[in-house]
C-alpha positions as CSV (number, residue, x, y, z in Angstrom):
1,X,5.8,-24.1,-12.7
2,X,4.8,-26.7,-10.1
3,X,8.3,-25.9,-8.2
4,X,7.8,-22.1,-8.6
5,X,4.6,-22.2,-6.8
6,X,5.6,-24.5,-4.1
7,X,8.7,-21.6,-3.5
8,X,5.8,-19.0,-3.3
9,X,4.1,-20.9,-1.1
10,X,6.4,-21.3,1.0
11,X,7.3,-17.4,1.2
12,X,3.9,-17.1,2.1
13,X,3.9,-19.3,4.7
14,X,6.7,-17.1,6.5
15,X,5.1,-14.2,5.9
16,X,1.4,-15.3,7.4
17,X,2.6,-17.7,10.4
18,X,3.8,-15.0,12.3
19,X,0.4,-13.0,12.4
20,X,-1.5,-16.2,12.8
21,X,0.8,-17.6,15.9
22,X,0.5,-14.1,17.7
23,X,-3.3,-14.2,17.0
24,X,-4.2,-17.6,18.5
25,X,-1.7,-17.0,21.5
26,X,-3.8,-14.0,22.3
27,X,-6.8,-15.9,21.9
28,X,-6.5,-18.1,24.9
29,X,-5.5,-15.2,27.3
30,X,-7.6,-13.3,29.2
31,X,-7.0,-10.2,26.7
32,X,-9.0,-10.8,23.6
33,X,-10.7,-14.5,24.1
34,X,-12.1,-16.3,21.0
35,X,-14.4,-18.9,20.8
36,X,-13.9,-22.0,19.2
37,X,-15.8,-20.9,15.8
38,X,-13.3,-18.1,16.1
39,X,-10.4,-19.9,16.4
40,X,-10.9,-22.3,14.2
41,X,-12.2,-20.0,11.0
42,X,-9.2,-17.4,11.9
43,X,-7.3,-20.6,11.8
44,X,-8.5,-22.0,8.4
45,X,-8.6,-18.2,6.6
46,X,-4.7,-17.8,7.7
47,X,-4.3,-21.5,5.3
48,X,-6.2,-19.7,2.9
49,X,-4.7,-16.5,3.0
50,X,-1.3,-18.3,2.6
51,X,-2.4,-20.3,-0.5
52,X,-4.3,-16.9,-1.6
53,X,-0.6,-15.1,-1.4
54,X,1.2,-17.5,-3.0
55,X,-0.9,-18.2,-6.0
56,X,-1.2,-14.1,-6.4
57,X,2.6,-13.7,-6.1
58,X,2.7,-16.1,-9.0
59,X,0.7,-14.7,-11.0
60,X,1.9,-11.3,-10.9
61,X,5.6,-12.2,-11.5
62,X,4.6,-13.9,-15.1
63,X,1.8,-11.9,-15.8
64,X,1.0,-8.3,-14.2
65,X,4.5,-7.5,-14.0
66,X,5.5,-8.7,-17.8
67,X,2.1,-6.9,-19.0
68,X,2.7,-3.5,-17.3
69,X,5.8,-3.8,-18.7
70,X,5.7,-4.6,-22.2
71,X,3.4,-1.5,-22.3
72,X,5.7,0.9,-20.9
73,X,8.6,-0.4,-23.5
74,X,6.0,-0.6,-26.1
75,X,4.4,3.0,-26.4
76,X,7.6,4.1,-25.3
77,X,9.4,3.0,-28.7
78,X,6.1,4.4,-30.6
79,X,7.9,7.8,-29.5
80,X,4.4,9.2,-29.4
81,X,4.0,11.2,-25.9
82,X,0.4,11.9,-26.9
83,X,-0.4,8.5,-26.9
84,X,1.7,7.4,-23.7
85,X,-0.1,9.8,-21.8
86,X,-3.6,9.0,-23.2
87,X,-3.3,5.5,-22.7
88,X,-1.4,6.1,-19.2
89,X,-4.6,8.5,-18.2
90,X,-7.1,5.8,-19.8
91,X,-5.0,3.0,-17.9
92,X,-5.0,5.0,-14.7
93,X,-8.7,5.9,-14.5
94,X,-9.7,2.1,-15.4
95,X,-7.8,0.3,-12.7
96,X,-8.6,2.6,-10.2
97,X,-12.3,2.6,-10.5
98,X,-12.0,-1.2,-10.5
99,X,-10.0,-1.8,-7.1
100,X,-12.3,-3.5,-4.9
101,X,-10.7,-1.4,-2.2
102,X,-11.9,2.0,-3.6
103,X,-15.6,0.6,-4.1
104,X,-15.1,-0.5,0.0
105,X,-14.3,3.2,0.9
106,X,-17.1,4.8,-1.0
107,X,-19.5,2.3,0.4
108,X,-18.8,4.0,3.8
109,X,-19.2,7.7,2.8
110,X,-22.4,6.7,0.5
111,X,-24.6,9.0,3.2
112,X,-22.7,12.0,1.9
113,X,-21.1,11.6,-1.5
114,X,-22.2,9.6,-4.2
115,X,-20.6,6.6,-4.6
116,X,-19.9,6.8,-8.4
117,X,-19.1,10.4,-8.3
118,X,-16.3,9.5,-5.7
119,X,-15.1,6.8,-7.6
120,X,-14.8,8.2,-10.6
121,X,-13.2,11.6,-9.0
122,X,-10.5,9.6,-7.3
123,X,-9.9,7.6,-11.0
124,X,-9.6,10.8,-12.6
125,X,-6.7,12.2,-9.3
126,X,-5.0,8.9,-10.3
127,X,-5.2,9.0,-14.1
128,X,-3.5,12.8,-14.0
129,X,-1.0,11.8,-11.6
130,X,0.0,8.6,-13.2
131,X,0.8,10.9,-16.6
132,X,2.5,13.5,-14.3
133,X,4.1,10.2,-12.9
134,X,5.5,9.2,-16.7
135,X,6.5,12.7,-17.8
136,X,8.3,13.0,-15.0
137,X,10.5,9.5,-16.2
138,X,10.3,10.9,-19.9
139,X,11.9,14.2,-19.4
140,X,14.3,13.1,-16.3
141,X,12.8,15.7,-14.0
142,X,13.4,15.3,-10.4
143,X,11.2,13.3,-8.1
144,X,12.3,14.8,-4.9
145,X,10.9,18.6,-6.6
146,X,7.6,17.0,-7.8
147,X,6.8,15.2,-4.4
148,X,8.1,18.1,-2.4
149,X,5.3,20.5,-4.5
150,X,2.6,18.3,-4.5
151,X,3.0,17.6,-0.7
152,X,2.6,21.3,0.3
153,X,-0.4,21.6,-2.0
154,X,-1.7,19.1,-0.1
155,X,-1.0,20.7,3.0
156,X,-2.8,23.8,1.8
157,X,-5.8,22.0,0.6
158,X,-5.9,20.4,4.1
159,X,-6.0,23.8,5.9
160,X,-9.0,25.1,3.2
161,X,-10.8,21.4,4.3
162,X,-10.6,22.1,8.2
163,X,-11.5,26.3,7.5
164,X,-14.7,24.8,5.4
165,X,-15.6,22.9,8.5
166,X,-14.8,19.4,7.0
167,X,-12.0,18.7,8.7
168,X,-14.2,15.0,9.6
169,X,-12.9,14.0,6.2
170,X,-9.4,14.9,6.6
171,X,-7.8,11.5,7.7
172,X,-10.4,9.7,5.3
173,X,-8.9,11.9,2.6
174,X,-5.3,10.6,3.7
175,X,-6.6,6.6,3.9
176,X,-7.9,6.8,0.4
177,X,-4.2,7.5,-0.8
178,X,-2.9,4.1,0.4
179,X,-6.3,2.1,-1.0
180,X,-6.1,3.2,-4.3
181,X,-3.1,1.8,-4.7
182,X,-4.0,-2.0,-4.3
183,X,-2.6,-5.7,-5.1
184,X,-4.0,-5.2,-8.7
185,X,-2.8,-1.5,-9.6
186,X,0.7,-2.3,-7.9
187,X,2.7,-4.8,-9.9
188,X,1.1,-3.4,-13.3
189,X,2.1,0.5,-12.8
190,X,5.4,-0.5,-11.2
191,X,6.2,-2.6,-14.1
192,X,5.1,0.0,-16.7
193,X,7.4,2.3,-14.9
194,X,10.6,0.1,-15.4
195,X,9.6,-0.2,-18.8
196,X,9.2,3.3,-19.8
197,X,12.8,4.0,-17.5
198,X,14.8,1.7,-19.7
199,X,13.3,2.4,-22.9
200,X,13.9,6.4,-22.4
201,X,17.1,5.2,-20.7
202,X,20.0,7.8,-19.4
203,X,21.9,7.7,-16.3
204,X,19.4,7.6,-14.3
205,X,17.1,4.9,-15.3
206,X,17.1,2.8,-12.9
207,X,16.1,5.8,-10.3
208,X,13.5,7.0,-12.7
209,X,11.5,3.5,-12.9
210,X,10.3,4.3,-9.5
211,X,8.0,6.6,-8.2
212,X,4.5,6.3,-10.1
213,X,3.3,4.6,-6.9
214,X,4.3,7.8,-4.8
215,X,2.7,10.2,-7.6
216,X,-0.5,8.2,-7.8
217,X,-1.1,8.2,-4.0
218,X,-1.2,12.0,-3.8
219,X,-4.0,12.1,-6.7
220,X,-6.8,10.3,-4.4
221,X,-5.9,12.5,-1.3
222,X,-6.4,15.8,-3.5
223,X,-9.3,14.5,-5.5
224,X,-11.4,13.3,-1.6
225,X,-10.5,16.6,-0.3
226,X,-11.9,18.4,-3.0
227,X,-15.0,16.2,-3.1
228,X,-15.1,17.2,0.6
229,X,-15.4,20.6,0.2
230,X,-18.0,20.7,-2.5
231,X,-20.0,17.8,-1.1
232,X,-23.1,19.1,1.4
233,X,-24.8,17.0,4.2
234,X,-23.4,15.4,7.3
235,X,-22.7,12.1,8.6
236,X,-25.8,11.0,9.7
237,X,-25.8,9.1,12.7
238,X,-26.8,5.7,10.7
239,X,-23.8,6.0,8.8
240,X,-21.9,7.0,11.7
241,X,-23.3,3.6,13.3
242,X,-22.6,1.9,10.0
243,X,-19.0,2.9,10.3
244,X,-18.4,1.3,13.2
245,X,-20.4,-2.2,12.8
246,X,-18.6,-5.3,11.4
247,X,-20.4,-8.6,10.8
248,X,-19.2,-11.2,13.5
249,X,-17.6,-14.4,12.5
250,X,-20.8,-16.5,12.8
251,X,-22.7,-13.8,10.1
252,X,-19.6,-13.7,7.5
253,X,-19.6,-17.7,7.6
254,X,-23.6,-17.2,6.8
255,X,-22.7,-14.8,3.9
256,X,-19.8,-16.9,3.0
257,X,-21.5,-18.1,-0.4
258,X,-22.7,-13.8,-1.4
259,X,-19.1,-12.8,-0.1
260,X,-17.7,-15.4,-2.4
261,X,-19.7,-14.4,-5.4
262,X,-19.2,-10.4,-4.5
263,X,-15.2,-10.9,-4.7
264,X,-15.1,-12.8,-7.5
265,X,-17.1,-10.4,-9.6
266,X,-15.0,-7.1,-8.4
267,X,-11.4,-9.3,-9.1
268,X,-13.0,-10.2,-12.5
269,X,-14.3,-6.5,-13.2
270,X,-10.8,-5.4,-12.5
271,X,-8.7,-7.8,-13.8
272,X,-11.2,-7.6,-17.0
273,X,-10.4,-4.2,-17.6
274,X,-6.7,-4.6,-17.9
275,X,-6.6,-7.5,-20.0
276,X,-9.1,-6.0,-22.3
277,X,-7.4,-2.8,-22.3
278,X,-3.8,-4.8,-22.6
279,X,-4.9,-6.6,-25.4
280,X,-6.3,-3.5,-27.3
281,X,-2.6,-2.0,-27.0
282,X,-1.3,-6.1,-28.2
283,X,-3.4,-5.7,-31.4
284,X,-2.6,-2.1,-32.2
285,X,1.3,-1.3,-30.8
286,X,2.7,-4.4,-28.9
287,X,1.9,-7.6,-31.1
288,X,4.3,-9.9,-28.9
289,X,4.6,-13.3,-29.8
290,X,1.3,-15.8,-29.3
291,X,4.0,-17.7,-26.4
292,X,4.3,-14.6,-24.4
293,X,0.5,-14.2,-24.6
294,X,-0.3,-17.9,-23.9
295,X,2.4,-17.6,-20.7
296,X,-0.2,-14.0,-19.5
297,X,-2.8,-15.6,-19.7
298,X,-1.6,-18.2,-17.5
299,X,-0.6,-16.1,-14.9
300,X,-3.8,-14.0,-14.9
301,X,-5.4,-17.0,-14.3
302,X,-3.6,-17.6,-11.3
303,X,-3.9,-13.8,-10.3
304,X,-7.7,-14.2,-10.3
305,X,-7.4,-17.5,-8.2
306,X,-5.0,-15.7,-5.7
307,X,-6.6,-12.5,-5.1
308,X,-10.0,-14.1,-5.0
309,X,-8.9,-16.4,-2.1
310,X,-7.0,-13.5,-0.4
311,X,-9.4,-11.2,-0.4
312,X,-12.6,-13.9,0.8
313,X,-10.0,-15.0,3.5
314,X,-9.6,-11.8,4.9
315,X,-13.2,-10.9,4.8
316,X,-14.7,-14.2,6.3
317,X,-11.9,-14.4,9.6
318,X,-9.5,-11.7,9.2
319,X,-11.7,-8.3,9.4
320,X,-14.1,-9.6,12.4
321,X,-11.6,-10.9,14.5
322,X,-9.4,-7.6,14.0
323,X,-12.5,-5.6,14.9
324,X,-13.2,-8.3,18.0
325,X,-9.3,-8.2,18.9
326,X,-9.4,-4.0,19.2
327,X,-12.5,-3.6,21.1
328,X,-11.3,-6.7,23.6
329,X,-7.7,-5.4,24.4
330,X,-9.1,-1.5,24.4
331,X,-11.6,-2.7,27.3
332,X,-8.2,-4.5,29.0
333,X,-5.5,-1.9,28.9
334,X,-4.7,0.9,27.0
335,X,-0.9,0.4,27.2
336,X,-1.0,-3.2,26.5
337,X,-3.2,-1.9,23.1
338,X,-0.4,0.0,22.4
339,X,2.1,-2.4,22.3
340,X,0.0,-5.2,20.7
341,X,-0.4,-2.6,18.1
342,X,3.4,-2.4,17.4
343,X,3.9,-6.4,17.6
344,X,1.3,-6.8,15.5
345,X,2.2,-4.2,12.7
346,X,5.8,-5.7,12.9
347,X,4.6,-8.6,11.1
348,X,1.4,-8.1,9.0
349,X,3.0,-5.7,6.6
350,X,4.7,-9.1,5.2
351,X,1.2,-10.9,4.5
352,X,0.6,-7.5,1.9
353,X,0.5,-9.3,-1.4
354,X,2.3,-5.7,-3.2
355,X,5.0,-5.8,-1.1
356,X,6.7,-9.2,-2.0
357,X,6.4,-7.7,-5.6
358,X,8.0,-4.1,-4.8
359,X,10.7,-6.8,-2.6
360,X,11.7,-8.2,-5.6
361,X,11.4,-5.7,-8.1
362,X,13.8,-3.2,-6.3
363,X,16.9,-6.1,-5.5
364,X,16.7,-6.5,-8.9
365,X,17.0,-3.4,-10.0
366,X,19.6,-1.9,-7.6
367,X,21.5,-5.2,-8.4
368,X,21.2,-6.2,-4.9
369,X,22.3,-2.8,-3.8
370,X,19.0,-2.9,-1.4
371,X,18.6,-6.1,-0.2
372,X,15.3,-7.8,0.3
373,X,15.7,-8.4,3.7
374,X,16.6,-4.9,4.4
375,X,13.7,-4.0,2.3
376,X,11.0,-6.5,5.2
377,X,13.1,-4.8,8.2
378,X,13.0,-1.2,6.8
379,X,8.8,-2.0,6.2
380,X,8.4,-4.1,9.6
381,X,9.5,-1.5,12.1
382,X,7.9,1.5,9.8
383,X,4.6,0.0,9.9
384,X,5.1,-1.4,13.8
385,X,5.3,1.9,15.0
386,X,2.6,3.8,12.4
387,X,-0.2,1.4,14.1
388,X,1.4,2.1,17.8
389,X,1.3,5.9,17.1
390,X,-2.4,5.5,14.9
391,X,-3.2,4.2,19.0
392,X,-1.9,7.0,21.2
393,X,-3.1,9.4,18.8
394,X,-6.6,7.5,19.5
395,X,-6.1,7.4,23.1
396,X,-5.1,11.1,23.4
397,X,-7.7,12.3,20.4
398,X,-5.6,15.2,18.9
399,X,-5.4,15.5,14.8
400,X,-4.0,13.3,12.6
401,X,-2.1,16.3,11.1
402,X,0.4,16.4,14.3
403,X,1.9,13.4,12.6
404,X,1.5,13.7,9.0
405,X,3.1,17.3,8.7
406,X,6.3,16.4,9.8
407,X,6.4,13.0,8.9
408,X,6.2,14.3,5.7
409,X,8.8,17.5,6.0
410,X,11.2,14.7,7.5
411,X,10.8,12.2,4.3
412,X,10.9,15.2,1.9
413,X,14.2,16.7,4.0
414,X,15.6,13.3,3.6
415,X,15.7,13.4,0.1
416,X,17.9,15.9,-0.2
417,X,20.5,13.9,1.5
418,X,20.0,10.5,0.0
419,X,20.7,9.1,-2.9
420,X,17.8,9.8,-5.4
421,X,16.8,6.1,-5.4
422,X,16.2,5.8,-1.7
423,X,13.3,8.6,-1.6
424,X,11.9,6.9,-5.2
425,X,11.7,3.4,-3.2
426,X,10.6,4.9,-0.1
427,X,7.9,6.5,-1.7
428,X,6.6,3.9,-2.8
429,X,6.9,2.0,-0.3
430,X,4.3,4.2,1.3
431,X,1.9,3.0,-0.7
432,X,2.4,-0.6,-1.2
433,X,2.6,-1.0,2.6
434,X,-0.9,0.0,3.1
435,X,-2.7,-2.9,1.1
436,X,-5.9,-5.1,1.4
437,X,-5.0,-6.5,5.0
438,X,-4.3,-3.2,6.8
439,X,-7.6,-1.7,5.7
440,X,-9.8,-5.0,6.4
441,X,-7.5,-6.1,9.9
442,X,-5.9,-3.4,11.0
443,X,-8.4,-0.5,10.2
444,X,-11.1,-3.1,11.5
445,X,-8.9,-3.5,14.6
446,X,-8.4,0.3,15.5
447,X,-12.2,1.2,15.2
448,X,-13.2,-1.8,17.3
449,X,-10.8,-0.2,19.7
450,X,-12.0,3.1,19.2
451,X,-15.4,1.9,20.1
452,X,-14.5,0.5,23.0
453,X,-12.3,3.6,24.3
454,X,-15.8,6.0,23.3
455,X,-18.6,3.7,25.1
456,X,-19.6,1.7,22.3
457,X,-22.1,2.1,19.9
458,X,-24.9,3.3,23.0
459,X,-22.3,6.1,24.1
460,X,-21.6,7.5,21.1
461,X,-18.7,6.2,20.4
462,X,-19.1,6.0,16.4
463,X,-18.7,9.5,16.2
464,X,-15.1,9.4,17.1
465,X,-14.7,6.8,14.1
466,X,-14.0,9.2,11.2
467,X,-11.4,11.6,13.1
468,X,-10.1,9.1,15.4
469,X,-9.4,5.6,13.8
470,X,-9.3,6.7,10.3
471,X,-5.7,7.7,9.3
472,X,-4.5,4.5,10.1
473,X,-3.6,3.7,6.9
474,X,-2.6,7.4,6.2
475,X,0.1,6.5,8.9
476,X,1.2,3.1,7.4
477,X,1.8,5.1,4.2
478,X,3.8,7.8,5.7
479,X,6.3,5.7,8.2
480,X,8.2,3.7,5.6
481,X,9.0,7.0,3.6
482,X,11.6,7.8,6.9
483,X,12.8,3.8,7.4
484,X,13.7,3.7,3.8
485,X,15.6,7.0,3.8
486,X,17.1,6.3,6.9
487,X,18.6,2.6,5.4
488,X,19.8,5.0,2.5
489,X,21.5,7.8,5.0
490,X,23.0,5.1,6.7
491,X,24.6,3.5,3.9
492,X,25.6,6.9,2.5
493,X,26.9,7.8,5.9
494,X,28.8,4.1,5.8
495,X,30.4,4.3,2.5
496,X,32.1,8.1,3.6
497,X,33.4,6.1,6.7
498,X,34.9,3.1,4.6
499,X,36.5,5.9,2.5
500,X,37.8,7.9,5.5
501,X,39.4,5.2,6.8
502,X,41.0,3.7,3.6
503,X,42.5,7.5,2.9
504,X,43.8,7.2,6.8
505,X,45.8,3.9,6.2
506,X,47.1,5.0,2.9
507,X,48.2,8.9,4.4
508,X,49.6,7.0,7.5
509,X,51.6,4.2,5.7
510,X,55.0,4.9,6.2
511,X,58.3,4.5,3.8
512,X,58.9,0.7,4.2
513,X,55.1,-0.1,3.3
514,X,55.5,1.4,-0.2
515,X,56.3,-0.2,-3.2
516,X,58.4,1.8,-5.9
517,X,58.3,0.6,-9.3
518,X,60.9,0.8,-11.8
């Protein structure tokens, strides 16, 4: 165990390094200068964040991963679809109301919808699209259909949102896609997928154990749109403010000890439910062996430890000095915001905890078909170029819908010339790519920027917060669908050429090259 963790560790340490040695660099230039509280906390959160990573990626590899899982294979063999799909729905509704993320978005929308109303709405969008999700594996229907019909009834609903007059909420409606989906919901729903896909089996299994991530990211976009629509009020200029104000380092290291306390009770609350709800199903269907249970239990342990550390890490340094870094490089240059944006995105997709799990969950099952490092470069350059676009959309204020529309007609065109298991990774790739640390650096990071590009909070700028720097993560979610399908076209497009050729040197060979047998 001890040598397992010191090879997480040091994955982590490759993955975080890079977003702490661009940070400090641009520390001590003129274009976004720290002070030496600054420094020194973004410096000591980055250690933490790297121990927080390593001890999560543990954890999910010998427990949220084996548990998801074991309950995909397990109701699967019961060959009772009404109770797959009520436990899915339960399971789906249960994880999602418990992701910290979730409770973070509704927090900022409180002045206009409930909080527990939202919540529970956006459960519910998950909970149906996570049994459309397993149906979909369980009668071998096609992913690339599904997506490409719940993607223009998004579309639609978007048009009745901005012809109700809320388009305000149309880019929040896309973010909450991508934090729904968090470190907690990720390796447990991918796992119960690959379960379910080789119980059920047939040619396509390995294709048909991805996917529920894509599903489950369209249920939250639908179910905040709707809310939208039948939610009255306006955003009051408080919560506009409230939007747009982050506690400097100084005030999160005050609140350290309540920030502490607050994470450790939403990790608990959420890892609670699935344990409780895993061991329900071990009592009832599974009954594994008291080993495998003892070897969970274990890893959930370190899950807790992980996320906990993660997620006060990113709070306490990560989230004000994002927020600090956008509004000081906005003030310096718009272009150099621009590319900083890319740099930056180039590299922080790698700290997401989910996406060293989906890493190693798809080499494994493409038998090393995609590679993992294909995988990080696919991701890298997909999420590089989301935040550099999120920027000159900024700069330029047009809607959010200029990229999504066909960003999303190009993914879903792709998949008609791809082989199926491309688009099923790609999507969800989509939504493992926008974890914890691009809505608490890089979201914080784009609305400090915002701020500064509007006049600040005394100009008004907090009014351009929800139309302007929300999406963000909307865009991190969309990019990698085209990167991934584009590694897929290309090896498609690679294997014809091999082919081509080999046919050439056969057709061209002449007499002498041939060998006759007797």
């Amino acid at each position: 165990m001890a040598k397992t963790l010191l090879l997480k560790l040091k994955e982590s340490l490759v993955s975080v390094l890079p977003i702490a040695i661009i940070v400090l660099i641009i520390s001590f230039t003129p274009l976004a200068p720290l002070t030496a509280t600054e420094q020194a906390t973004f410096a000591v959160c980055s250690v933490f964040l790297i121990l927080g990573i390593g001890l999560f990626n543990l954890g999910a590899e010998i427990a949220m991963t084996p548990m998801g899982g074991y309950v995909g294979t397990g109701l699967t063999k019961s060959k009772k679809v009404i109770v797959l799909i009520s436990v899915c729905f339960i399971m789906g509704v249960l994880i999602t109301v418990a992701e910290p993320d979730l409770s973070v978005l509704a927090s900022q929308v409180s002045d206009v919808m409930n909080n527990m109303v939202l919540i529970v709405t956006v459960g519910v969008g998950v909970g149906i699209f996570l049994v459309l999700a397993v149906l979909k594996i369980v009668f071998q229907k096609s992913l690339s259909m599904l997506l490409m019909f719940f993607y223009m009834m998004l579309f639609a609903v978007s048009a009745l949102l901005i012809e109700s007059g809320k388009n305000d909420f149309l880019a929040l409606s896309f973010d909450s896609g991508g934090v729904t989906t968090g470190p907690i919901t990720v390796p447990f729903i991918m796992a119960l997928g690959f379960g379910i896909a080789t119980t059920v089996g047939g040619r396509n299994a390995n294709e048909n154990s991805f996917g529920l991530i894509a599903m489950c990211s369209i249920g939250p976009v639908l179910a905040v749109m709707v809310l939208s629509m039948v939610s009255g009020g306006e955003m009051s200029n408080d919560a506009l403010n409230a939007l747009a104000t982050y506690k400097t380092v100084d005030q999160s290291l005050e609140h350290i000890g309540f920030a502490f306390l607050e994470t450790v009770k939403n990790v608990g609350i959420a890892l609670g439910l699935v344990v409780i709800f895993f061991f329900i199903l071990q009592f009832t269907v599974l009954k594994l062996p008291r080993q495998k249970l003892a070897q969970i239990g274990i890893g959930i342990v370190y899950t807790f430890f992980g996320l906990v550390i993660f997620l006060v890490a990113v709070e306490v340094g990560f989230m004000p000095i994002g927020f600090k870094l956008g509004e000081s490089i906005a003030n310096f240059s718009k272009p150099v915001l621009a590319v900083f944006g890319f740099v930056l995105g180039l590299v922080v997709v790698l700290a997401e905890p989910a996406v060293h799990v989906l890493n190693k969950q798809v080499e494994e099952v493409t038998g090393g078909g995609v590679r993992k490092i294909e995988m990080v470069l696919a991701l890298s350059i997909a999420v590089g170029v989301s935040i550099c676009l999120s920027i000159i959309r900024m700069i330029f204020r047009f809607s959010l819908l200029y990229y999504l529309i066909p960003g999303y007609l190009i993914s879903l065109g792709l998949s008609f010339f791809v082989p199926k298991i491309y688009t099923a990774i790609a999507f969800d790739s989509g939504g493992v790519a926008s974890g914890p640390l691009t809505s608490s650096f890089i979201l914080p990071l784009i609305v400090g920027a915002c701020l500064a590009l509007n006049g600040g909070l005394e100009g008004g700028g907090a009014s351009h917060i929800l139309t302007e720097a929300f999406g963000v993560v909307a865009m991190v979610a969309m990019t990698p669908l085209i990167t991934i399908q584009v590694l897929g076209f290309k090896a498609v497009m690679s294997s014809k050429v091999r082919h081509k050729i080999a046919m050439k040197r056969i057709l061209s060979a002449d007499d002498e090259q041939i060998i006759y047998f007797k």
